[in-house]
C-alpha positions as CSV (number, residue, x, y, z in Angstrom):
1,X,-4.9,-13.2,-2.1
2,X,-4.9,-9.4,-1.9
3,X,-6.5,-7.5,-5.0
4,X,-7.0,-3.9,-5.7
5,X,-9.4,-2.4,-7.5
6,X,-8.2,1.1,-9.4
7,X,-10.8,3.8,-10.4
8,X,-10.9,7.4,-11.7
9,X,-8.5,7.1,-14.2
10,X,-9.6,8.8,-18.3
11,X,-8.9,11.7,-19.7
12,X,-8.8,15.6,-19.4
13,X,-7.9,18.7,-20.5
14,X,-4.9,20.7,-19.1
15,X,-5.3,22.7,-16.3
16,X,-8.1,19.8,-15.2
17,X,-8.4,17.6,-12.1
18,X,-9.1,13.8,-11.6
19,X,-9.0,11.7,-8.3
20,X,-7.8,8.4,-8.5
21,X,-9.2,5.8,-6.1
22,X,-8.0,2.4,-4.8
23,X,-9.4,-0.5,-2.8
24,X,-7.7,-3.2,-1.6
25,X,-9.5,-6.3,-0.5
26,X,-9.8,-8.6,1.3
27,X,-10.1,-5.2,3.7
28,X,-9.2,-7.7,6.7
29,X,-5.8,-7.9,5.6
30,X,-3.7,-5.4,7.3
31,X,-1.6,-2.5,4.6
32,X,0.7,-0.3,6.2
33,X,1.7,1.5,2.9
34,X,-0.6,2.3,0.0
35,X,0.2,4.6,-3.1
36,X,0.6,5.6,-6.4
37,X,3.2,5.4,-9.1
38,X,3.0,6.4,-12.7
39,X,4.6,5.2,-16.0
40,X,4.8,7.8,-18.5
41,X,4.7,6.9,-22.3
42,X,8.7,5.2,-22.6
43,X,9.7,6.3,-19.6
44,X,10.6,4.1,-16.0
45,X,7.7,4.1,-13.1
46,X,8.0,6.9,-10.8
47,X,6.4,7.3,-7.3
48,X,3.8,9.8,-7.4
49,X,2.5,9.6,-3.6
50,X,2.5,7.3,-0.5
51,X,0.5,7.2,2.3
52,X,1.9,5.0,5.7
53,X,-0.5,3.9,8.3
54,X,-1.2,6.7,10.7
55,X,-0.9,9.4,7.8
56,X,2.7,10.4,7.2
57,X,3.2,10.8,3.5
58,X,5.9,11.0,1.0
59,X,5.5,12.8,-2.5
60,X,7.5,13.7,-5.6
61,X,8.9,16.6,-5.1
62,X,7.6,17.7,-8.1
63,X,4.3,16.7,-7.9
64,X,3.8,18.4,-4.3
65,X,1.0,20.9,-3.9
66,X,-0.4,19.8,-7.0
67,X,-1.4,16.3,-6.3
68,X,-2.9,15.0,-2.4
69,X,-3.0,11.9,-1.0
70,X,-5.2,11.0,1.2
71,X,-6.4,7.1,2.7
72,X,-9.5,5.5,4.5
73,X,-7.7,2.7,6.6
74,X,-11.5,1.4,7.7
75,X,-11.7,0.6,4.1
76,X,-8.2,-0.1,3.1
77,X,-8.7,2.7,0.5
78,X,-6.6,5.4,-0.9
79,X,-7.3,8.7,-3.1
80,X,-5.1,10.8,-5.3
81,X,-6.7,13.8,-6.3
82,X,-4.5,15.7,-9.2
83,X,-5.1,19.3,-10.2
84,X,-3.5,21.9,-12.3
85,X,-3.1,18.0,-14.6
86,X,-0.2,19.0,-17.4
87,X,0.1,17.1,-20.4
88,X,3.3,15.5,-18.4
89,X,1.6,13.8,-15.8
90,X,0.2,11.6,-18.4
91,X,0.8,7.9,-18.3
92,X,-0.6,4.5,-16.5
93,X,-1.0,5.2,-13.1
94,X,-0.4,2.3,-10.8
95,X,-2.1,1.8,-7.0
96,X,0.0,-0.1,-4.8
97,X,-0.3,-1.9,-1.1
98,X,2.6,-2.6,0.4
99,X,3.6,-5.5,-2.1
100,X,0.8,-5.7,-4.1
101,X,0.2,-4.0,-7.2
102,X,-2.6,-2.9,-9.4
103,X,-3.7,-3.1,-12.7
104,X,-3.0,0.9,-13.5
105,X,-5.4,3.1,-14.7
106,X,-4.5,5.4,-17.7
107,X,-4.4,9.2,-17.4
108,X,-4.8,11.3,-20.4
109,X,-3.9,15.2,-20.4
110,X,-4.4,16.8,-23.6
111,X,-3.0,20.4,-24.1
């Protein structure tokens, strides 16, 4: 049974940064798409960021050059780091690979 393990999630001012971290274990088990979506308050879950196997990514397009993606395939592991955060970006963030999802990890901005 695949699990992942979400971290970096809390809260910060506008204008901040966070990086968001995710494991997934067993690491034996072979991912070939990890990433992040986000569930603002009432609103559907969005992708944020995906990251394939072999580095090609995919982003919002309105989240690009404010938020990177970046993975650690030895580890099964991938990073979002946010910057410039806006109260907007605000909401549950939620780690997936390939089919398996996360817990989520709340992100608070406060203006």
């Amino acid at each position: 049974q695949v699990q992942l393990v979400e971290s970096g999630g809390g809260w910060v001012q506008a204008g901040g940064s966070l990086r968001l971290s995710c494991t997934s274990s067993p690491v034996g088990v072979p991912i070939y798409t990890m990433g992040w979506y986000r569930q603002p308050p009432g609103m559907q879950r969005e992708l944020v960021a995906l990251i394939r196997a072999g580095g090609s990514t995919t982003y919002a397009d309105s989240l690009r050059g404010r938020f990177t993606i970046s993975r650690d395939e030895t580890k099964n592991t991938v990073h979002l780091q946010m910057i410039s955060l806006k109260p907007e970006d605000a909401g549950v963030y939620y780690c997936f690979a390939d089919q398996y999802w996360g817990q989520g990890t709340q992100v608070t901005v406060s203006s």
